[in-house]
C-alpha positions in Angstrom: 0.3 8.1 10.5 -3.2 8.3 11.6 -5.9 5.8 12.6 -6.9 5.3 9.1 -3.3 4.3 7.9 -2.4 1.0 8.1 1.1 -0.6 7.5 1.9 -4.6 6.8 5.5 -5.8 6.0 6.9 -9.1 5.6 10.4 -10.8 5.0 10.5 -11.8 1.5 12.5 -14.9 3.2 9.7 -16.0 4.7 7.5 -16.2 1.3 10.0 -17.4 -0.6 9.8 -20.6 1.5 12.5 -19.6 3.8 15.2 -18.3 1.5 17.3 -15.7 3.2 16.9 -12.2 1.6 16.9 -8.6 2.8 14.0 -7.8 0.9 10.8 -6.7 2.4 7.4 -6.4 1.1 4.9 -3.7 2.5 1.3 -3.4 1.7 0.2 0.2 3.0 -3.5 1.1 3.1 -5.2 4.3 3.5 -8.3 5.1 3.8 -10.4 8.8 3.8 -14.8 9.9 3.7 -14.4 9.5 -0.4 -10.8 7.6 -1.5 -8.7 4.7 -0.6 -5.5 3.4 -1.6 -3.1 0.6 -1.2 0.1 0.4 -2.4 2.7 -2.5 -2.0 6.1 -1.9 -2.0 9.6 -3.6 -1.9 12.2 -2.2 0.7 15.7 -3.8 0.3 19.2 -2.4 1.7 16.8 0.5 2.1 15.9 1.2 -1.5 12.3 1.7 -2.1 10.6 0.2 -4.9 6.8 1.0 -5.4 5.5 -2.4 -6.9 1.5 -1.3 -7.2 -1.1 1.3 -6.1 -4.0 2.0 -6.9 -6.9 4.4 -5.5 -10.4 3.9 -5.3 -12.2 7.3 -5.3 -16.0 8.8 -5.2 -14.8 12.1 -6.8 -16.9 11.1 -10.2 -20.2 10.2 -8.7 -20.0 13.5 -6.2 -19.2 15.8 -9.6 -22.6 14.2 -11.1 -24.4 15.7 -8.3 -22.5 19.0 -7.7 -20.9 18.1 -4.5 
């Protein structure tokens, strides 16, 4: 992971209102000179499940302009 990688995660117990559950909730954001992306996910009895992502990227406006 480098600098512009970040990682959140929190019990799903604790935003459920305090409801014991192995589930965990990530938000991972990533960031470059021209996209960035965020994803959350749901980690339970170590199963991954991608809830959203999405990526933000210049690549359109720099293929207007030939760069």
């Amino acid at each position: 992971m480098n600098n512009d990688e970040k990682v959140i995660c929190m019990d799903m117990g604790t935003l459920s209102g305090g409801r014991s559950d192995d589930a965990v909730l990530c938000l991972g954001i990533e960031s470059s000179c021209d996209e960035t992306s965020v994803a959350v996910a749901e980690i339970e009895s170590g199963i991954y499940k991608i809830r959203s992502n999405i990526v933000a990227s210049q690549i359109t406006m720099h293929t207007l302009y030939g760069g």
